[in-house]
Backbone as ProteinMPNN parsed JSONL, in Angstrom:
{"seq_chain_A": "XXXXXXXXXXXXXXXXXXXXXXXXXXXXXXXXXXXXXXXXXXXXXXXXXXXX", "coords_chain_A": {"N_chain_A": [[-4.435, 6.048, -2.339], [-2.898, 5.506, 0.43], [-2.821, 6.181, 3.581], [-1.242, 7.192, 6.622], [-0.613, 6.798, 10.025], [0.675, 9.433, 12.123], [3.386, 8.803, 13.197], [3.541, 6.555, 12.197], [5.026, 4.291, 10.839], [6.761, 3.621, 7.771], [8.151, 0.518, 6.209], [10.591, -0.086, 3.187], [10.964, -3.207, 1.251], [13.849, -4.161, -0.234], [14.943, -5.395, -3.23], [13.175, -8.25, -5.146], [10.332, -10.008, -4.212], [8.705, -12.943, -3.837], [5.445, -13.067, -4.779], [3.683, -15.322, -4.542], [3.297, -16.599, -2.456], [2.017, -16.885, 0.837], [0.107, -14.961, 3.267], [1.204, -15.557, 6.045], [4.239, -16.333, 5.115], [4.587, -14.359, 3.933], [5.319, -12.913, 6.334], [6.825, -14.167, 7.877], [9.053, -13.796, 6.774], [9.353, -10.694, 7.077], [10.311, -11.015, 9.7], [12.375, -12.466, 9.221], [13.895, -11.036, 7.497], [14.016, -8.367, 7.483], [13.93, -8.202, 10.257], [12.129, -7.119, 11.938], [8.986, -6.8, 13.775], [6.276, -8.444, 12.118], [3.829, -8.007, 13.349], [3.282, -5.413, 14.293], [2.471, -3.379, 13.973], [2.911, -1.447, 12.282], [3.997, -0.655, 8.653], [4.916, -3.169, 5.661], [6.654, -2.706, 2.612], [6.868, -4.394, -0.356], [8.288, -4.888, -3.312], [6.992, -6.939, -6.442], [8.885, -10.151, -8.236], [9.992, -10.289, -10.992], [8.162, -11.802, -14.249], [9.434, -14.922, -15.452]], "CA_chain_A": [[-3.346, 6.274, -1.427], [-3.021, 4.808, 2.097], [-2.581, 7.37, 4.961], [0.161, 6.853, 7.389], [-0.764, 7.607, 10.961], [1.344, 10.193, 12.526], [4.193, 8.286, 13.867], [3.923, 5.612, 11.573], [6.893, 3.725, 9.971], [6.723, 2.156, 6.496], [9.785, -0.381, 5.849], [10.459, -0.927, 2.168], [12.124, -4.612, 0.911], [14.909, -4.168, -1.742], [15.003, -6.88, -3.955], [12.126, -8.863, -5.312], [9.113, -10.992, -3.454], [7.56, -13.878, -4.621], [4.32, -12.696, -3.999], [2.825, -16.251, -4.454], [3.969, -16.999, -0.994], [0.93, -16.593, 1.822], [0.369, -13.888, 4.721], [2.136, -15.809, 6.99], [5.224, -16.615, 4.726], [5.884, -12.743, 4.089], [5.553, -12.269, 7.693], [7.974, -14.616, 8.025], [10.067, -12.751, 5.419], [9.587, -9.423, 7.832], [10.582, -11.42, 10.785], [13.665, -12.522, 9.089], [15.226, -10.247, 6.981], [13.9, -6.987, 8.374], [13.936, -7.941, 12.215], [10.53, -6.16, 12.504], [7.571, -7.8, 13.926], [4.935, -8.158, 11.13], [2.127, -7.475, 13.898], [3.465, -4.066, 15.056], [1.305, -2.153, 13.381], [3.766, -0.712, 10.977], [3.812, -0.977, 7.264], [6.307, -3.52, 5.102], [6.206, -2.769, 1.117], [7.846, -5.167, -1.477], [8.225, -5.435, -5.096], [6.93, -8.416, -7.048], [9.366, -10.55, -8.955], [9.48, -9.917, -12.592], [7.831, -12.901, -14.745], [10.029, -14.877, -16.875]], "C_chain_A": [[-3.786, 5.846, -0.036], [-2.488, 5.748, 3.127], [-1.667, 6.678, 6.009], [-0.46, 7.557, 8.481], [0.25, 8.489, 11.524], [2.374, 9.11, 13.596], [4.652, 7.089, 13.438], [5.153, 5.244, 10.519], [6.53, 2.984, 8.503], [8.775, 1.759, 6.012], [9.521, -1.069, 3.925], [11.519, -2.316, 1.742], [12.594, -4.103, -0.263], [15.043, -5.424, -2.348], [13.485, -7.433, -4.327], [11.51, -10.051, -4.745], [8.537, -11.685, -4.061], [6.556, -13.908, -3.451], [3.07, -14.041, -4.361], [2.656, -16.845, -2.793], [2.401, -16.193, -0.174], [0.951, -15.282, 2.93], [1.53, -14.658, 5.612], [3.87, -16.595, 6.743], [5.534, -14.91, 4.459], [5.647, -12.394, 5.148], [6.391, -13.135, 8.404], [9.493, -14.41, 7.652], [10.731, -11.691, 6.088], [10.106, -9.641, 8.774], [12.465, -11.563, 10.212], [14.592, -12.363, 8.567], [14.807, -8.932, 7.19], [14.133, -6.808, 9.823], [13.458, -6.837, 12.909], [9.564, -7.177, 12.802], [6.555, -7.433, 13.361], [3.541, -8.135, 11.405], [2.277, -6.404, 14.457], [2.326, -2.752, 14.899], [1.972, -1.156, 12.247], [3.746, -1.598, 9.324], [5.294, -1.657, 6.643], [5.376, -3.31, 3.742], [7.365, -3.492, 0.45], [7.571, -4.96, -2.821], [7.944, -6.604, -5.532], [8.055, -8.997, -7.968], [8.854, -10.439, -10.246], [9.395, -11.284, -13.127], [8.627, -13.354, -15.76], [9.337, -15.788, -18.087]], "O_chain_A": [[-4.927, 5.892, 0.424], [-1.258, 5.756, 3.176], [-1.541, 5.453, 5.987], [-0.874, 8.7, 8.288], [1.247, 7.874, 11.144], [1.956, 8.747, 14.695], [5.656, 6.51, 13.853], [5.869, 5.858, 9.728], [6.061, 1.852, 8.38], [9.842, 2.305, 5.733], [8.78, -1.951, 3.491], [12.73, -2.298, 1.965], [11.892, -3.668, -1.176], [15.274, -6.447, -1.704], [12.581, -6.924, -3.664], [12.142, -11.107, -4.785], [7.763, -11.261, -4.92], [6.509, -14.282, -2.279], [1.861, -13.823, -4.43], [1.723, -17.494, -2.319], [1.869, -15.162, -0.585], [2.025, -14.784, 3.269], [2.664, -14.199, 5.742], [4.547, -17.162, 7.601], [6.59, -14.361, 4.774], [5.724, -11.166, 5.18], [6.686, -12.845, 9.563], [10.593, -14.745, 8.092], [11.939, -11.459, 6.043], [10.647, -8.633, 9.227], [13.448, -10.97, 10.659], [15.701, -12.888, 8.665], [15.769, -8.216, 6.91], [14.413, -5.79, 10.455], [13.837, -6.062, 13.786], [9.385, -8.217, 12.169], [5.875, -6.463, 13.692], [2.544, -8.18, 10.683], [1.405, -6.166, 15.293], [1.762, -1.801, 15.44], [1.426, -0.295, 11.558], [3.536, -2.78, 9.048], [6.411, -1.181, 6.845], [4.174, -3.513, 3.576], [8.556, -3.253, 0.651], [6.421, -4.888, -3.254], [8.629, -7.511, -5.058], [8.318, -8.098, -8.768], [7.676, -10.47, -10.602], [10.25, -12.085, -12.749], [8.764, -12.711, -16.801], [9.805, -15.759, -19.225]]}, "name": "protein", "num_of_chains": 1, "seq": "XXXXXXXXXXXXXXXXXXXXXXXXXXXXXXXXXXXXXXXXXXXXXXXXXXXX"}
């Protein structure tokens, strides 16, 4: 388990992430369908796409 500082935010994504995609493509992801900045210091969590 990952500890949450006191004040901290976690943002979860609905829908599924292709988690082949790099750091700086899902922080491009957070930039532009959360309209959070993915250096805030806050937490984004996604789901992986299911394999077909």
């Amino acid at each position: 388990m990952i500890p949450v500082p006191a004040g901290g935010r976690v943002f979860l994504a609905a829908g599924p992430t292709d988690m082949r995609k790099g750091f700086n493509s899902l922080a491009v992801l957070v930039q532009d369908h959360l309209k959070r900045d993915p250096f805030s210091g806050q937490a984004f969590c996604s789901a992986a796409a299911a394999a077909t």
